[in-house]
Each structure stands twice: as structure tokens, then as C-alpha cells.
C-alpha positions, 0 to 999 in steps of 0.5 A, a space after each residue: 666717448 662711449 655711446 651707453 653712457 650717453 644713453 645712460 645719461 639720458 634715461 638719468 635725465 628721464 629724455 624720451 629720446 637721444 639724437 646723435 648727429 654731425 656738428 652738435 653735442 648729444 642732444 636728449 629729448 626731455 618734456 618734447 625740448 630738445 637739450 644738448 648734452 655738454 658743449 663739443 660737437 661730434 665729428 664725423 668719425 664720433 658719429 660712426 663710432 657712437 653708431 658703430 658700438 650699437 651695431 653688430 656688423 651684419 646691422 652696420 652693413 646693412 646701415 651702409 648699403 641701404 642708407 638706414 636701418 631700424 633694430 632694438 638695443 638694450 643696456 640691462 638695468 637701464 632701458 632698452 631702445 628702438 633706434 633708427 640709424 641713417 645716413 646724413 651728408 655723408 656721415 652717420 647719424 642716429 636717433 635712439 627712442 627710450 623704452 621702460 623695460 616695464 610696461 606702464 598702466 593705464 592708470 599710470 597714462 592717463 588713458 580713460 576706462 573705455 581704452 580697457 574696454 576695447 582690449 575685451 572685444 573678442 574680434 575687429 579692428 581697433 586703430 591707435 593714430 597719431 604723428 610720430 612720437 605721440 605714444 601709439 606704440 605705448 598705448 598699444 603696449 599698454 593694452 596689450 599687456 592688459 588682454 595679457 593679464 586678463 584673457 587666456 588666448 594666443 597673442 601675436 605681435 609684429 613689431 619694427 622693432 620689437 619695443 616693450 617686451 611682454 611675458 607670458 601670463 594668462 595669455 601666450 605671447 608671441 613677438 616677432 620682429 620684421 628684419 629678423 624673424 620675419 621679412 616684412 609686414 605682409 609676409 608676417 601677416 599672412 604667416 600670422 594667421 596660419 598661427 592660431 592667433 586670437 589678438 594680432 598687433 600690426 606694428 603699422 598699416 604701411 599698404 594695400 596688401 597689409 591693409 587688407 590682409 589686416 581688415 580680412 583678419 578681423 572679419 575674420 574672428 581676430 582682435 587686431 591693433 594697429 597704428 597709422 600715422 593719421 590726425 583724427 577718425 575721419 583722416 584715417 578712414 578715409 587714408 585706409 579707403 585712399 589706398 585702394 583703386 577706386 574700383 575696390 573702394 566700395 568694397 573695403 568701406 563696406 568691410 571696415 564699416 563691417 570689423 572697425 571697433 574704434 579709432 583712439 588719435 593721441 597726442 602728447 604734451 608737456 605737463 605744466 608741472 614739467 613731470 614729463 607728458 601726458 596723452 589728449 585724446 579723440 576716441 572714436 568708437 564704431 556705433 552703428 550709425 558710424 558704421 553707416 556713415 562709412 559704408 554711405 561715403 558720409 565720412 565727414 559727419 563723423 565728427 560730429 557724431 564724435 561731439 554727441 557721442 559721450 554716452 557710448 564714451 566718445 570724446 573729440 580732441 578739443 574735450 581732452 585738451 579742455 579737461 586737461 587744461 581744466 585740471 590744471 596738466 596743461 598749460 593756457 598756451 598748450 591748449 590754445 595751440 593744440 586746439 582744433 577748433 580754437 574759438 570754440 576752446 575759448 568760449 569754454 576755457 575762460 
């Protein structure tokens, strides 16, 4: 069994990612299902073969001493792929995510006209939250690729790995990987700053010091997007001022309330059509009175400000989830489970 026809297989059935692992089938991920492919389940010695064939063998060191990995794969003509190889019970196993080598519009995902907007900011600090594999590094690639097409500037990326690949166009892009052309996040950060950027794309917020530096960076005249695994504007607010020392803790709440631009929370969802997923959103952007009620320890009243903020093109998750329902995208089902403030649905859906 070789493992680019699997993978191959899967890109046919339009899967968003193949899982190889000890005691089932291939399994693909189709509409958010995991599906098996065919019946015999992979031995031990399938496995680390499968994951062997993806690998040069400096990667597959690595994979044995540390215990997992992450790197990029491609197969010309199909797609390329982030995968995460890993150690399980003592054998191998990998989960490999399908990355178009196109980068869809936004149009093509369903973002709405405010998501363009942001990419015109000249400097702070946009956010795209949401749990795994809800389409943050999409969305992000997506405005990437539009500031690409629309602003002569420098932009930078850092990626673990590098997924989407972007072309020089009216901008120069730069894309650099951790593990291969840079050591980590930090070190890549602070060496982005000595390289004239105007955009910097973090692939994810992991810590204090790539926090700061990140916030530092969009006070500093810079256009920064980054990810964090958070659920929510407020969440993820108060996550970023969590990870400092409380004697810090002032001072990076005057500072995001200073460079934060917008907090975009997405997640994914089957479409009751079954052609494929389709993004509900939280947009939150930094209006003044936003910016006060981070820098005043009044976090908790953003949400509300969410609720009444639709001129300035804000919208909570429950308004995303109803105009998809309302559309007719979503199922009564989806709605009612994703929704944050179930009741209130109710009352507007039926």
C-alpha cells in the first residue's frame, strides 16, 4: 500500500484530512465524518511504513526521538499537506490536513466585506481564534493573499508548516517555516522585525515572549495576524493577559487595548447540502469603547458590545449561526447545537 495513493484517494473524495493509525483502515475526514477507507486494518509495520514514505530520514529521526513532528508534503497535481507524524503505544501514527495549492477567496468562503477591510489596516493586530480545525490558517491565507494582490509592501510569514503558498504579486512575499528556516516562533519574530516587514503572519501565539513581541510589533507601525486557539473575543483577551505575571498584567492590557484592531472566532459546519463546510463567525472589532473596556478590566461587557455593534459590522456567533440557518446552509440541528445562547436562537428561528 503506498501512502500517495491514499492520500490521493482522499483529495478525490474531497476529505479535509487522512488519519493513519494502528488497528483501523485509512480513515478520511469528509463534512467533519470520520469515513474508513476499505476494510483491513494497518498493522504496526503498515504504519511506520505509510509514515516512513512521507518522510526523509532526517524527519523520521526526528519523529523517533522527540515523539512527533510537523512538517509539509506535497503530491504535484494534487495537493499539498500539513501533516503531524506521532508516536502511539508504541507505533506510529499520522494525521495529514489537505491544503488546495489555490488559495480560495473570500467570496468562495463565505467571509463577510469587513474580513477585506481589516487586510487594508496599515498597523495592529488582527486575531483569527477558533479550535482545531476550524479554518483560522484559511481564513488567514485567504487575507493574506488579498493584501498580496492589493498593496505594494514586505510581507512576512511564519509558519509550522508552511501551508498555502503565496506568489509575489504587488507585494513580496516571504514565507518562512519554523524547524527548517528558523528555530521557533520567538527567534523567527524578533529576526522578522530586522527584515523590514510591513505585514507579519504569526502562525500562533504559543507564549509570553511571542505575545509580546507580537504586541510590541503592532505598536510598533506593523500589520500583525495571528491565531489562538480560544472560543470568543473576551476568551481570548483575557488568555493573551493570563499569560503574563500579574505585576505585568497592567501593562499589556493598556497595550493590546492600544494595537488590538479585531478578534475574527470561527467555526466550521457541514452544509445541509453535504457540499462540504461552511464558516459561523464572531467578529469583534476594537471601537473605542472596546478599547476602554480592556484597558478598565471590563472584559466581560464586550460581548455585549458585540450584540450592539452591527454598524461598525459586528456580529456574535449566534448571528452567524441564525443567518446560515436562515439561508437555508445549515441544518435546525446544527444551529441548535453550536449555539451559544440556545433560548435566544429559539425565539428567532421558529
Amino acid at each position: 500500500m503506498e501512502v500517495n495513493d491514499i492520500i490521493a484517494e482522499g483529495c478525490r473524495r474531497l476529505a479535509s484530512d487522512v488519519h493513519i493509525t494502528v488497528g483501523v483502515p485509512p480513515i478520511f475526514r469528509i463534512n467533519g465524518e470520520l469515513i474508513r477507507y476499505g476494510e483491513l486494518p494497518l498493522t504496526q509495520i503498515d504504519t511506520e511504513v505509510l509514515v516512513r514514505q512521507v518522510m526523509t530520514d532526517e524527519q523520521f529521526d526526528r519523529l523517533v526521538s522527540r515523539g512527533e513532528i510537523d512538517f509539509s508534503y506535497a503530491i504535484p497535481g494534487y495537493s499539498r499537506f500539513r501533516v503531524n507524524a506521532y508516536r502511539q503505544r508504541g507505533s506510529f501514527a499520522m494525521a495529514l490536513r489537505i491544503i488546495p495549492y489555490g488559495i480560495p477567496t473570500m467570496e468562495s468562503l463565505g467571509l463577510p466585506p469587513i474580513i477585506g477591510e481589516l487586510t487594508r489596516l496599515p498597523r495592529g493586530l488582527i486575531l483569527v481564534t477558533g479550535p482545531t480545525g476550524a479554518g483560522k490558517s484559511t481564513t488567514l491565507a485567504t487575507m493574506i493573499d488579498k493584501i498580496n494582490n492589493e498593496r505594494a509592501c514586505h510581507i512576512v510569514t511564519l509558519e509550522d508548516p508552511i501551508e498555502y503558498l503565496h506568489k509575489h504579486n504587488k507585494a513580496v512575499v516571504n514565507q518562512r517555516e519554523i524547524g527548517t528556516d528558523s528555530q521557533d516562533f520567538l527567534s523567527a519574530l524578533r529576526s522578522a522585525l530586522r527584515q523590514d516587514p510591513d505585514v507579519i503572519l504569526v502562525g500562533e501565539m504559543r507564549d509570553l515572549d511571542t505575545i509580546s513581541i507580537a504586541v510590541t510589533a503592532a505598536e510598533t507601525g506593523h500589520l500583525v495576524l495571528s491565531t489562538l486557539h480560544t472560543i470568543g473575543a473576551a476568551e481570548t483577551i483575557d488568555r493573551i493577559i493570563d499569560v503574563f505575571p500579574p505585576y505585568q498584567q497592567r501593562q499589556i492590557r493598556v497595550q493590546l487595548a492600544s494595537v488590538l484592531q479585531a478578534v475574527i472566532t470561527q467555526q466550521l459546519l457541514p452544509r445541509i447540502d453535504r457540499k462540504g463546510r461552511v464558516p459561523a463567525l464572531e467578529i469583534m472589532i476594537a471601537t473605542p469603547a472596546i478599547r476602554n473596556m480592556i484597558r478598565e478590566e471590563k472584559v466581560h461587557q464586550i460581548q455585549t458590545a458585540i450584540k450592539t455593534g452591527s454598524k461598525y459590522q459586528m456580529q456574535t456567533m449566534d448571528d452567524s449561526l441564525l443567518s446560515l440557518y436562515n439561508r437555508g446552509i445549515i441544518s435546525k440541528d446544527k444551529l441548535i447545537s453550536q449555539a451559544v445562547n440556545v433560548d435566544e436562537v429559539k425565539k428567532f428561528a421558529f
